[in-house]
TIFIGU-908092 format. One record per residue (C-alpha): residue in one letter; x, y, z. Coordinates in pm, whole numbers, plus 50000, padded with zeros to 5 digits. Layout:
BEGIN
+--------+-------+-------+-------+
: residu :  east : north :    up :
+--------+-------+-------+-------+
:      a :     X :     Y :     Z :
...
+--------+-------+-------+-------+
% end
This chain:
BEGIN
+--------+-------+-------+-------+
: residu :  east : north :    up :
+--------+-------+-------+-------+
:      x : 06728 : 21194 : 67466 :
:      x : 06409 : 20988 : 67590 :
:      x : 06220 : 21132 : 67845 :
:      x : 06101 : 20846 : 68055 :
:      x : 05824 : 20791 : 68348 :
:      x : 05782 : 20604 : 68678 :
:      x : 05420 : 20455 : 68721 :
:      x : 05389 : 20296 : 69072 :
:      x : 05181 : 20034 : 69156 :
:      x : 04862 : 20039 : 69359 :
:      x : 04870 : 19973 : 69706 :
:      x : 04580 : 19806 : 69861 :
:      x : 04287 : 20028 : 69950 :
:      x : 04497 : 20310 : 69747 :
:      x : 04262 : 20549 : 69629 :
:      x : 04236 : 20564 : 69289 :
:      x : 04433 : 20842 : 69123 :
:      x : 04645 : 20910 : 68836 :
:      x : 04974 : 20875 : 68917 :
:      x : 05218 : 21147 : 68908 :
:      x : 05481 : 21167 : 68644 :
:      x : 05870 : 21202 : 68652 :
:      x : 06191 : 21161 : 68456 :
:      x : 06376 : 20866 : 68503 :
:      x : 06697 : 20862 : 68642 :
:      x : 07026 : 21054 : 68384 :
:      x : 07239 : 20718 : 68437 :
:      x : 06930 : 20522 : 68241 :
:      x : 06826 : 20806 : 67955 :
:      x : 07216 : 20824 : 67940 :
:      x : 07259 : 20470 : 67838 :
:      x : 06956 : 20466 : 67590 :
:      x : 07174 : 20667 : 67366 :
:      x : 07433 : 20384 : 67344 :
:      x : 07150 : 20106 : 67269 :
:      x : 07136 : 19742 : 67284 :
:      x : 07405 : 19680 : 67034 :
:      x : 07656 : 19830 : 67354 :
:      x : 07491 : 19538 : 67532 :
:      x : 07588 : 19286 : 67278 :
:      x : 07938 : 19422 : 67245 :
:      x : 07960 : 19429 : 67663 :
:      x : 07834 : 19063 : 67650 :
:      x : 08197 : 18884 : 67551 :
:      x : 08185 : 18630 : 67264 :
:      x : 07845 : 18406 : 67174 :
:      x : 07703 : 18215 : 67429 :
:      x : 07906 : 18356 : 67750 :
:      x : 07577 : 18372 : 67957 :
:      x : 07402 : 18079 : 67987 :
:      x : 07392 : 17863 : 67659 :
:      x : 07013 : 17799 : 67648 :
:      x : 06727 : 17851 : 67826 :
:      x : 06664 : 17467 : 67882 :
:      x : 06979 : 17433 : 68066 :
:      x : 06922 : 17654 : 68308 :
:      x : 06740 : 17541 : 68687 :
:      x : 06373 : 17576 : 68704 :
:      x : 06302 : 17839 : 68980 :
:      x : 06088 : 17678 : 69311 :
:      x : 05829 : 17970 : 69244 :
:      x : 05749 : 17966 : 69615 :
:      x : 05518 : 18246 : 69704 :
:      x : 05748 : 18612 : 69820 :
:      x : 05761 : 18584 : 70213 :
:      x : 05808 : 18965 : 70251 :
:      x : 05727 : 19294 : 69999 :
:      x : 05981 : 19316 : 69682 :
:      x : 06034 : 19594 : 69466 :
:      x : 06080 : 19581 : 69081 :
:      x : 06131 : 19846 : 68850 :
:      x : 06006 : 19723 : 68472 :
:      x : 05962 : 19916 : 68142 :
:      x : 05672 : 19931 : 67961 :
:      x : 05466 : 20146 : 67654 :
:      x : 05157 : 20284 : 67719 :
:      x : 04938 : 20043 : 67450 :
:      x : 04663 : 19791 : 67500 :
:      x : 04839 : 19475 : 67353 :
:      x : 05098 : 19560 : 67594 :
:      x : 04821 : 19545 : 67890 :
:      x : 04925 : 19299 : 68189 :
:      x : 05117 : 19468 : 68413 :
:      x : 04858 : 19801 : 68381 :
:      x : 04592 : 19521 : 68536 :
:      x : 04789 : 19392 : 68742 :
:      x : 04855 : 19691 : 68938 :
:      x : 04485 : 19791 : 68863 :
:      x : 04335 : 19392 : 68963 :
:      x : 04588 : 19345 : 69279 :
:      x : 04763 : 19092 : 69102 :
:      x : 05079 : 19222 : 69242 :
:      x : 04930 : 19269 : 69563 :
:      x : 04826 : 18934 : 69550 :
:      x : 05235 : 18828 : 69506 :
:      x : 05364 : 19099 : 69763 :
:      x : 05443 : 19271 : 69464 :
:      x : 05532 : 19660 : 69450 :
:      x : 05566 : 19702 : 69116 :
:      x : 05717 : 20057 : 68952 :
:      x : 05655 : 20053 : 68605 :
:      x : 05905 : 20315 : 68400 :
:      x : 05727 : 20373 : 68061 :
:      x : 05945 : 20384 : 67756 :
:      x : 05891 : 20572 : 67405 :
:      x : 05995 : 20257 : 67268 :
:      x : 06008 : 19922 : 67442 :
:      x : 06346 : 19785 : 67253 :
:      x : 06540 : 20052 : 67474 :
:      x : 06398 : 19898 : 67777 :
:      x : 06480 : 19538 : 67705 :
:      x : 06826 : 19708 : 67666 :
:      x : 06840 : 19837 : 68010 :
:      x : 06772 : 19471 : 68143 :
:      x : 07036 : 19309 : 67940 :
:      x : 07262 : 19544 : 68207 :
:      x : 07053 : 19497 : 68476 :
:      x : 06925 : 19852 : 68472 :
:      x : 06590 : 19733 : 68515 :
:      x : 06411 : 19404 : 68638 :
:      x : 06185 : 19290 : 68332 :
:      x : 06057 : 19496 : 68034 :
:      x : 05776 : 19411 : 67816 :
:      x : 05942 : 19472 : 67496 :
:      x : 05912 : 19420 : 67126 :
:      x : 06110 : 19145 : 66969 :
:      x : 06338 : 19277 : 66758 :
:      x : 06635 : 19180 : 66551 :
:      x : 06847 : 19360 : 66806 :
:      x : 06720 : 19155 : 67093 :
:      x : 06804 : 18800 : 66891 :
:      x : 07160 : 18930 : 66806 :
:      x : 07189 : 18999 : 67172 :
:      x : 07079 : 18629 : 67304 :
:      x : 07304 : 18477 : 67078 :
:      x : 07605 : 18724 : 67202 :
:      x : 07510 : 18607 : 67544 :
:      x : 07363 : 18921 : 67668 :
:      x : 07164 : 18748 : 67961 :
:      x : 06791 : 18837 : 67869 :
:      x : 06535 : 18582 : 67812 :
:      x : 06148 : 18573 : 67639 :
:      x : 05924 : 18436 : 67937 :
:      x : 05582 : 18571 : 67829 :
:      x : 05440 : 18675 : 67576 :
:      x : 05160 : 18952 : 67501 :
:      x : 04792 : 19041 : 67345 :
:      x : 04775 : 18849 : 66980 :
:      x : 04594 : 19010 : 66691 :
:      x : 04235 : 18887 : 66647 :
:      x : 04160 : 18800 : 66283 :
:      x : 03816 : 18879 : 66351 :
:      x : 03840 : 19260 : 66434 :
:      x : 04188 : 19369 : 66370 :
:      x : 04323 : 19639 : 66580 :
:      x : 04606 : 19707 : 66332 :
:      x : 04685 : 19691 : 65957 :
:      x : 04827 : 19796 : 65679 :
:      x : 04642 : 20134 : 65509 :
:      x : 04686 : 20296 : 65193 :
:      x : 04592 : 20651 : 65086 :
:      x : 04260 : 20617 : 64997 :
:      x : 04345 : 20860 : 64666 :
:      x : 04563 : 20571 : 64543 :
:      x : 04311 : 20309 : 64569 :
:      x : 04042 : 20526 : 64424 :
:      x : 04193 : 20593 : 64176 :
:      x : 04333 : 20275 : 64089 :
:      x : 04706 : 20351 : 64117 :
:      x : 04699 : 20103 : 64389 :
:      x : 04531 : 19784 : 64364 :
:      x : 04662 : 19495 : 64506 :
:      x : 04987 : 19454 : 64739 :
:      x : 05235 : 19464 : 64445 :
:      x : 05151 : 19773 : 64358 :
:      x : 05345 : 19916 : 64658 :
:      x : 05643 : 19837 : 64469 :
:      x : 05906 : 20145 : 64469 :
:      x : 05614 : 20334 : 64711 :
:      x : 05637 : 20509 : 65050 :
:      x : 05554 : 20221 : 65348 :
:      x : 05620 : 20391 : 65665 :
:      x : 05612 : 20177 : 66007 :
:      x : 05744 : 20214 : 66317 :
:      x : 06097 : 20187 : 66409 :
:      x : 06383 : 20039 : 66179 :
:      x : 06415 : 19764 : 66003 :
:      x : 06419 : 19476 : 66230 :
:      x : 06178 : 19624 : 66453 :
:      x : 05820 : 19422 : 66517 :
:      x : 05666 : 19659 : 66329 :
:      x : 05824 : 19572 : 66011 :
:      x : 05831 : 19198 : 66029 :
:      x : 05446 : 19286 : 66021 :
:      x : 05515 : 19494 : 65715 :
:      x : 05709 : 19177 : 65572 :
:      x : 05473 : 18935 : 65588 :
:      x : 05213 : 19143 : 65394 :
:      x : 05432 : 19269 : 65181 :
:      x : 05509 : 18885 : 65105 :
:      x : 05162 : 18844 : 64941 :
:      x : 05253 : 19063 : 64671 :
:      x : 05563 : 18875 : 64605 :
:      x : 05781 : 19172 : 64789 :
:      x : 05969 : 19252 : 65074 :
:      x : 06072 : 19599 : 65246 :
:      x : 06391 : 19666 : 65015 :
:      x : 06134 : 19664 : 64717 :
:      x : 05963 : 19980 : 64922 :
:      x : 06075 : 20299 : 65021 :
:      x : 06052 : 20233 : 65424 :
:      x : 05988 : 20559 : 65600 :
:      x : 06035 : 20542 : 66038 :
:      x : 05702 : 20712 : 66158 :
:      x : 05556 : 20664 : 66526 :
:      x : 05173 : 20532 : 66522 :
:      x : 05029 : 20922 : 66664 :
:      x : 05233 : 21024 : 66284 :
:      x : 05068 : 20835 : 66059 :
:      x : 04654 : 20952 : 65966 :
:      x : 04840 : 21284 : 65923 :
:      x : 05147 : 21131 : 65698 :
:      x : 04815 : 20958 : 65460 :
:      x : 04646 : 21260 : 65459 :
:      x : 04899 : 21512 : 65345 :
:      x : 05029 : 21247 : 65099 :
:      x : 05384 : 21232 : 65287 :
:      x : 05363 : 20817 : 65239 :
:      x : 05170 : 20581 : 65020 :
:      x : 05120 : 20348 : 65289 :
:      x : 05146 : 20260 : 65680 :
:      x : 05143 : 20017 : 65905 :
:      x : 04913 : 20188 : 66160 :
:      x : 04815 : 20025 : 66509 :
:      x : 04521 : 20120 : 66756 :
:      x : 04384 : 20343 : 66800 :
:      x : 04479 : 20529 : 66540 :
:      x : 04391 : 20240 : 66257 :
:      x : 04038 : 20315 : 66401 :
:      x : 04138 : 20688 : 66306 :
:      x : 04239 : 20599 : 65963 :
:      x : 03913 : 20412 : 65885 :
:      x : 03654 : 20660 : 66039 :
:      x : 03857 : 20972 : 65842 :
:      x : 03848 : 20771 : 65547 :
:      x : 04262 : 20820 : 65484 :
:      x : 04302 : 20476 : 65335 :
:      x : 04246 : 20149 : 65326 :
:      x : 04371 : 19785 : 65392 :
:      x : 04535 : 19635 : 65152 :
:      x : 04628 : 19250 : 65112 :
:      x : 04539 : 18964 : 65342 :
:      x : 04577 : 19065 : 65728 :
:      x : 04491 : 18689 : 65855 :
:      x : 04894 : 18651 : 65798 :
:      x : 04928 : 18848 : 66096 :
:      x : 04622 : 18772 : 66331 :
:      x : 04716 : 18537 : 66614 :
:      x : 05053 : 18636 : 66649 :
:      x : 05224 : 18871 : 66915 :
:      x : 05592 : 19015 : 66886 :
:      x : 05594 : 19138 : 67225 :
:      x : 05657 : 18955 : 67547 :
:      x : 05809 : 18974 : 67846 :
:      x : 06232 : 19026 : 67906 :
:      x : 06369 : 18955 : 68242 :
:      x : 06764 : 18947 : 68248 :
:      x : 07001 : 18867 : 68538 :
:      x : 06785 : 19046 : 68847 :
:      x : 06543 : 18833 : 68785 :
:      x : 06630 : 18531 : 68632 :
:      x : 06900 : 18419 : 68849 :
:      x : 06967 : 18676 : 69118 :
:      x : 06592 : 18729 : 69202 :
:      x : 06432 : 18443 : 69047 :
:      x : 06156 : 18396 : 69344 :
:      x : 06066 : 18757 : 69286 :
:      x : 06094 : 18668 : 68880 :
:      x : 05817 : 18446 : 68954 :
:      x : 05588 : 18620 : 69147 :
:      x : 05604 : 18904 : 68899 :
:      x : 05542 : 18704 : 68576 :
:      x : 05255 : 18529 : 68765 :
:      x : 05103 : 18872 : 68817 :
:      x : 05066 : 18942 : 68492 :
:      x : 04949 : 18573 : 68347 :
:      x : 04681 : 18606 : 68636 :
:      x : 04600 : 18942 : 68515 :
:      x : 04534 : 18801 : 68162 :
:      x : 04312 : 18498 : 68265 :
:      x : 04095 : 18748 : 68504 :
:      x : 04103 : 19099 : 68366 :
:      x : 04174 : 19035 : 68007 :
:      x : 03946 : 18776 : 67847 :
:      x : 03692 : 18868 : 67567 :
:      x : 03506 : 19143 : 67647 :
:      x : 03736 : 19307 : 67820 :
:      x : 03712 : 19662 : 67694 :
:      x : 03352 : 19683 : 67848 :
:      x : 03406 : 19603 : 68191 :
:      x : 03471 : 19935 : 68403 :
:      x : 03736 : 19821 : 68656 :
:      x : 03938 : 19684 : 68358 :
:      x : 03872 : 20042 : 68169 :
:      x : 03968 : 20267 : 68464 :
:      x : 04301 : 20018 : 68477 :
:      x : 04387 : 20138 : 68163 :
:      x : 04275 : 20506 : 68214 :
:      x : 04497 : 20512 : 68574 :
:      x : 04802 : 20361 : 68477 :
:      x : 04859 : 20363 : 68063 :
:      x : 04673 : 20681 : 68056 :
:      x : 04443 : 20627 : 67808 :
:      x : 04134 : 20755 : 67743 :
:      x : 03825 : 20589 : 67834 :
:      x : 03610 : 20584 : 67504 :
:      x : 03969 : 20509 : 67339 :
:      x : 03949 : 20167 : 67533 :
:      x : 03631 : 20099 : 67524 :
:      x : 03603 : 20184 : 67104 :
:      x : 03951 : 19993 : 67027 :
:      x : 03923 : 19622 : 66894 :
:      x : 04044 : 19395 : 67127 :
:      x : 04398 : 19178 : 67152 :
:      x : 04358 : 18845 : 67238 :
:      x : 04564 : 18748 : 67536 :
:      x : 04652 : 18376 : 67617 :
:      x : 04615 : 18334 : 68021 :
:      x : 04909 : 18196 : 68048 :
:      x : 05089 : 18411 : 67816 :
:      x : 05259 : 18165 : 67528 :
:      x : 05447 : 18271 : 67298 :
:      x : 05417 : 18053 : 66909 :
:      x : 05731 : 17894 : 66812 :
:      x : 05636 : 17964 : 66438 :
:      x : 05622 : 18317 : 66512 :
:      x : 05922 : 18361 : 66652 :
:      x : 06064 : 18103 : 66366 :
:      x : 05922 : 18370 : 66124 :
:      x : 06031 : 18664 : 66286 :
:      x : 06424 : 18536 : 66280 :
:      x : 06349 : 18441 : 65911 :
:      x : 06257 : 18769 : 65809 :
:      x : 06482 : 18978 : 65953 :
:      x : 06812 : 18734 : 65803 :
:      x : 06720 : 18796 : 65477 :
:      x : 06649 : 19139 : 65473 :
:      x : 06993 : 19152 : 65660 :
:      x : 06887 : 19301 : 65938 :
:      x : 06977 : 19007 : 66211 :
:      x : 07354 : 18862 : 66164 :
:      x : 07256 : 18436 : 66160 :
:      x : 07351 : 18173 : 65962 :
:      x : 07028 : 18047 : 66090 :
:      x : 06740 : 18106 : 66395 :
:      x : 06784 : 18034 : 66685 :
:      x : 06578 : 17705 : 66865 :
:      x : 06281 : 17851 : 67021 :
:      x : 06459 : 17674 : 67392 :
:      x : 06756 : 17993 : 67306 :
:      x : 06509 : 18265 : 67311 :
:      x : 06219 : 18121 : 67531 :
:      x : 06361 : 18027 : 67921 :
:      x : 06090 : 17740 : 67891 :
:      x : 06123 : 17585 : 68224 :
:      x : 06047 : 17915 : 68399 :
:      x : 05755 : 17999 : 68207 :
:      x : 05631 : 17616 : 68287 :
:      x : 05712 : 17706 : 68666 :
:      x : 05554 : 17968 : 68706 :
:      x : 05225 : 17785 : 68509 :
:      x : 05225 : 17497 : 68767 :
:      x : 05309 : 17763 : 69070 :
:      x : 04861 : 17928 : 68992 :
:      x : 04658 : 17746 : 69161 :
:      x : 04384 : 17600 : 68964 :
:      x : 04047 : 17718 : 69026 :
+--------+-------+-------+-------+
% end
């Protein structure tokens, strides 16, 4: 059972405090337990909701003429960091915004609890099981997307024990052949269409390994203790496994940089039922990338104490962790989710003849709505 959190949202001229913590309600740890593939079977046969995401009505994006409440889910982690400043900027303020942010072990069980309109919006990963569930017609759409990886200073890679390499067991990508590669969640999770496309250099892909399911706080003590071969580790504790010396990157991580497999889920609250309020939230957090979370951002203190008051991190953890690389108006790469659908077919972990058109996953016209709704400066 997950134990969850509720994080509110900064009022204006709130002092600033951490926020207390409390279990979410039984009805939503309940229904993690039956997952997203309940969702999909719930959802009638492929393509009851709407068929794609350019069919459906671009919302007016008028500006909220009275306070709204959302409740979205979220992971405490700094490529996952609009809607922390947001409610640390007064972004949501700035929309009429209160905004109660439930964090989430793992984000795929929160883009569940949209599909059933459990919650408003989640920033999830984007899994297998959320593709299966769009073409099921579970009503959840992409309309944002999250930090990238920055080929320059990498916040996340893929380490090997430092013993193997030393000794030359382990030289080169296909050499993990038949090891230990542990990431996090299952096959089909972001994690491991990471994994894939390394692996790929070595001419491999995750049935030639032995995948082992490890969360990131796991894995420097997995490497050390010789548990796994290899991990897919992200900040901060990549920064961990380099300063300890546990291992070291292996194959070429610019396959990776630029990409993000997160983004933001809204379902039927806020898509169709809500949409105004839809709006104002994703504008919240695409105004919190282009004025909290440009480069440089881990050395500016209001953006730091954002992070510290609402993901509850710590503050040399934020300020020492490379940064992600956040578009301000949060795009998401066609080719990446292209890849991603790719991927997880053949290693059989996503049920499609083929991908699905980018317009299937992405609800295009509201992301473009909201765009032209910012003023420009």
């Amino acid at each position: 059972m997950s134990a969850l959190k509720s994080v509110p949202s900064r009022g204006p001229g709130a002092a600033r405090r951490r926020p207390a913590r409390r279990r979410g309600r039984a009805t939503a740890v309940a229904f993690l337990a039956v997952g997203l593939a309940t969702v999909t079977a719930c959802a009638g046969p492929s393509g009851a909701s709407r068929t794609t995401a350019a069919e459906s009505t671009p919302p007016a994006c008028a500006p909220l003429a009275q306070r709204e409440h959302v409740r979205i889910g979220v992971a405490e982690a700094l490529s996952l960091g609009t809607p922390f400043q947001a409610a640390g900027g007064g972004w949501n303020d700035e929309q009429n915004l209160d905004v109660e942010m439930v964090v989430f072990p793992s984000t795929q069980e929160a883009v569940a609890l949209v599909g059933v309109g459990q919650l408003d919006a989640a920033i999830g990963g984007m899994s297998a099981n959320l593709f299966s569930a769009i073409d099921s017609g579970v009503d959840v759409r992409v309309v944002g997307g999250m930090g990238a990886l920055d080929a320059a200073n990498l916040p996340s890679g893929l380490f090997v024990r430092s013993d193997l390499v030393e000794d030359g067991s382990v030289r080169s990508v296909a050499d993990l052949k038949g090891r230990s590669v542990a990431y996090s969640g299952t096959t089909g999770s972001p994690a491991s269409w990471y994994v894939s496309l390394l692996l790929q250099q070595g001419g491999l892909a995750l049935d030639d390994v032995r995948g082992t399911r490890l969360s990131y706080p796991d894995m420097p003590t997995a490497l050390q203790n010789g548990q796994v071969d290899a991990a897919f580790v992200s900040s901060p504790f990549a920064a961990q496994v380099e300063e300890q010396g546990l291992g070291r990157r292996v194959g070429d991580h610019s396959v990776i940089a630029g990409h993000t497999n997160v983004g933001i889920v809204l379902g039927p609250n806020l898509l169709e039922q809500r949409s105004d309020v839809g709006c104002a939230l994703v504008r919240a957090n695409m105004r919190a990338a282009a004025q909290e979370l440009t480069p440089g951002y881990s050395t500016r203190q209001e953006v730091v104490d954002a992070f510290v008051t609402y993901a509850h991190m710590p503050a040399d953890l934020v300020r020492s962790t490379p940064e992600y690389l956040y578009s301000p108006t949060l795009d998401v790469r066609p080719e990446t989710l292209q890849s991603m659908q790719e991927i997880f077919i053949a290693g059989g972990s996503l049920d499609l003849a083929a991908p699905l058109p980018y317009e299937r996953v992405v609800d295009v016209p509201f992301h473009d709505a909201v765009v032209a709704s910012i003023p420009s400066t």
